[in-house]
N, C-alpha and C positions, 0 to 999 in steps of 0.2 A: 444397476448397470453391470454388464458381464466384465466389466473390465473395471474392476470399482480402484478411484483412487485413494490412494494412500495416505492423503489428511482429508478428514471429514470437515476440516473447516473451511479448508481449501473449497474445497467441491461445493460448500453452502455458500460460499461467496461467490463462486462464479452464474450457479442460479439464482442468486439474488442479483446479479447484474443484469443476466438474462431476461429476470422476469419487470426489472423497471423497462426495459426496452420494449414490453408488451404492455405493462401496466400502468407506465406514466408517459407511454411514447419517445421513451427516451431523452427525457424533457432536461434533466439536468446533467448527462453525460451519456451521448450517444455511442455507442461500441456496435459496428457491423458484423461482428466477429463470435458476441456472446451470446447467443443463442446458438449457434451451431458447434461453440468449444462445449457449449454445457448439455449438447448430445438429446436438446428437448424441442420437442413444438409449441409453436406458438399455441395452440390449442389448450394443450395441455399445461403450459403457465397460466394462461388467463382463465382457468377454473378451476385454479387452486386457490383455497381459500386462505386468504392472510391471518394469521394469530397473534396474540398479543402485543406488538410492540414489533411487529416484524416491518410494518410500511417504513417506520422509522428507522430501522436498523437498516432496510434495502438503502433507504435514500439518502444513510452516511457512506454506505458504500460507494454510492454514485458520485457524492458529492467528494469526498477525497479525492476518487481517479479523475474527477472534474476539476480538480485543483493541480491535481500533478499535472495534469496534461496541458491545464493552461499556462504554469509553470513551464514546462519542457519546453513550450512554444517560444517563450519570452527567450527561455537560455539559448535556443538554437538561432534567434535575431541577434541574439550578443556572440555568436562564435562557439559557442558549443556543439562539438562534434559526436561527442561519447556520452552516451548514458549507463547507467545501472540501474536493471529492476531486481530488488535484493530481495527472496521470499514472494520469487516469481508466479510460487503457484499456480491455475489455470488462467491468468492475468493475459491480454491479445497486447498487449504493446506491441512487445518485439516482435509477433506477427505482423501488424500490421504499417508499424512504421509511417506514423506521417511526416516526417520530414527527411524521409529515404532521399528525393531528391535534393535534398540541402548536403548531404553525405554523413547523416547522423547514425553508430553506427551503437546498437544497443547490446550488452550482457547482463544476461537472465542469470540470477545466483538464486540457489536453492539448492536444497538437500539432495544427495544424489537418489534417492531412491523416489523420491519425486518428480525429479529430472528425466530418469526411467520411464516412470510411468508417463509422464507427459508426451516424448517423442514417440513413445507406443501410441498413446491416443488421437495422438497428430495425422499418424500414417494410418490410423484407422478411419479417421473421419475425411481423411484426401486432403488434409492444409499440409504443404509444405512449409521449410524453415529457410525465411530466405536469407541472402548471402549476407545479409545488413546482421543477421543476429547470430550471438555466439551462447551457448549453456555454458555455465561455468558452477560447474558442483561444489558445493560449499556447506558445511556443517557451522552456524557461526558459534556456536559452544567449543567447537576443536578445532578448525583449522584458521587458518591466518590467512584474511578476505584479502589481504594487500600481494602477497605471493600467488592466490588463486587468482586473481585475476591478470596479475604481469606474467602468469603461462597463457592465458588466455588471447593475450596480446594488446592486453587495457594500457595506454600509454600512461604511465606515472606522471609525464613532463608536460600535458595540457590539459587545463580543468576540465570537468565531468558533470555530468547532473543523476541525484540517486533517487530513485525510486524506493521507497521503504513502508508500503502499507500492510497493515493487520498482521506485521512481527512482534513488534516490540514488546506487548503484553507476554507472546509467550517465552521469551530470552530472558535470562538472570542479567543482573543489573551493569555486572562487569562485560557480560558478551555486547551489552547496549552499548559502553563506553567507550569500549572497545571498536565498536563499529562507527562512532561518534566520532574519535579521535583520528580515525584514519580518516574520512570525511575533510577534516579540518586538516588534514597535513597538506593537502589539495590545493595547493593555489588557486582561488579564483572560481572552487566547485561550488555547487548546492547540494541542501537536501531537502527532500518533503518527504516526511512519514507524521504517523499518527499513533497516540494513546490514550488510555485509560484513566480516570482518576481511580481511586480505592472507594470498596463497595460501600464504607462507611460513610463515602461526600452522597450515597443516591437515599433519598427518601420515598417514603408510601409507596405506591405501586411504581416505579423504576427502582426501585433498593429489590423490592419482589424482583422484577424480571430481571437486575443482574444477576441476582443470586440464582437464581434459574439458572441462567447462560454459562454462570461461573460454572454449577455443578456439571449439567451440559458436558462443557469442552473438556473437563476432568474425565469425564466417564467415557469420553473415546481416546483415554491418553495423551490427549493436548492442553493442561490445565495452565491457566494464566500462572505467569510468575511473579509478572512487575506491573504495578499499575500507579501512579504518581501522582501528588499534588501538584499543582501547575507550577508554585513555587520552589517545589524540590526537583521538575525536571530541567525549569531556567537553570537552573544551580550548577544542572549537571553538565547544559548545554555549555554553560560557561567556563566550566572546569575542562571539557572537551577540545575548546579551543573554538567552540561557535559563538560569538560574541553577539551578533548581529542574527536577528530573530525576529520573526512571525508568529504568535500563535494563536491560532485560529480557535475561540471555543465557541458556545452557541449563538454569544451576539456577533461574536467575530464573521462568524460562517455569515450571518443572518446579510449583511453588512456587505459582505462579500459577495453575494448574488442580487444585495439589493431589496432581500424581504424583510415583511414585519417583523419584531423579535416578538415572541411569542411569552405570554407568561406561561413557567412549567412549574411544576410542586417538587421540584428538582433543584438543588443549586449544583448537581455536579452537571460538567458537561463533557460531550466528546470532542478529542483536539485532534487537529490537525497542526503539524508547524512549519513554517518553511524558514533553513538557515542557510548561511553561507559561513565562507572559510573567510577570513580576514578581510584577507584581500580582494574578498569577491562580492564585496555585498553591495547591492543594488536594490535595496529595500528603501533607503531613503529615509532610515533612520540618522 
């Protein structure tokens, strides 16, 4: 594209959103948005040929923003007005706002030179940004998410719901905690993002294709930093101040939409978590 963006990871996630909306009809998370954020035809998805491990990959991606979103829905019946999508990348949320008329009003955090590029490719392709969403530029290695977003005009004094997919792997352990603990300072917030485990939990051909992926996101400068035990990330959520937790790994997922668990020659799996702040939990733990 003439106007290439600025994480190449970014950009493989939002055609892999694109291309479940043509390849599995959008079966497990509908987005009217990704095909035209990701600047393709429908043509020309549906005869690209899938490789190794990539059906699988599209349809964790699916399945995450299909978790958050069902999430967001719960929170905005309970009173939640504000969101954050953190490492917003080409993600349509805050385009498209489905609970605009509830008065949910969303900020997009990301890198500013991504943020750049995004409003440039906005006005290139004719989406407007509507008045429900705010950017809010944010480096989470340097700057401090809790100041960047009270300029933004994010109310500190009433809970929030965050949006945190396909960061966490590339942040150092303290920027995670960091991001974790302000979360938790939150009366009454949530969070949903997802992680990694370490390339040593995958065996036989998934240990191959991480190791692929790993070298991959290295070689365009976005090489994973953290990827966690499940046990070492409760530890963390706990230390954070997220007491009360979800986490979804593959029987969880499985369970969660109701399908078979499948046998895989795998014991690592991919998580998804959803937490709250103390006082906000409504898991039913």
């Amino acid at each position: 594209m003439a106007n290439a963006c600025p994480s190449v990871t970014a950009w493989r996630v939002a055609r892999h959103r694109a291309k479940h909306q043509i390849l599995e009809k959008g079966a497990v998370f509908s987005d009217p948005l990704a095909l035209q954020i990701a600047g393709e035809t429908a043509d020309v998805l549906a005869t690209e040929g899938d490789k190794e491990g990539e059906k699988g990959f599209r349809l964790f991606m699916a399945i995450r923003s299909r978790i958050v979103e069902d999430k967001l829905a719960e929170a905005v019946q309970r009173g939640i007005r504000q969101a954050v999508v953190m490492g917003g990348g080409v993600d349509t949320l805050g385009l498209r706002n489905p609970h605009v008329k509830s008065g949910l009003t969303v900020f997009e955090v990301d890198r500013p030179l991504m943020q750049d590029w995004k409003r440039s490719h906005l006005t290139q392709l004719g989406l407007s940004v509507p008045q429900s969403l705010t950017f809010v530029p944010v480096d989470f290695e340097q700057d401090n998410l809790r100041s960047c977003l009270i300029k933004a005009g994010f109310d500190l004094a009433i809970p929030a719901f965050f949006s945190w997919l396909g960061v966490v792997p590339y942040l150092t352990q303290e920027a995670i905690e960091n991001t974790l603990r302000f979360v938790a300072s939150l009366s009454g917030s949530e969070i949903v993002f997802d992680y990694g485990e370490p390339l040593e939990n995958y065996e036989g051909s998934h240990r191959q294709l991480m190791e692929e992926r790993s070298a991959f996101v290295a070689s365009v400068g976005e090489p994973w930093l953290s990827r966690f035990n499940p046990q070492d990330m409760h530890a963390i959520l706990q230390k954070c101040g997220l007491n009360h937790f979800i986490d979804y790994d593959r029987a969880g997922i499985s369970s969660y939409f109701g399908w078979p668990i499948k046998n895989t020659n795998t014991k690592a799996s991919p998580h998804v978590v959803d937490a709250f702040s103390a006082s906000g939990c409504h898991l039913g733990l």
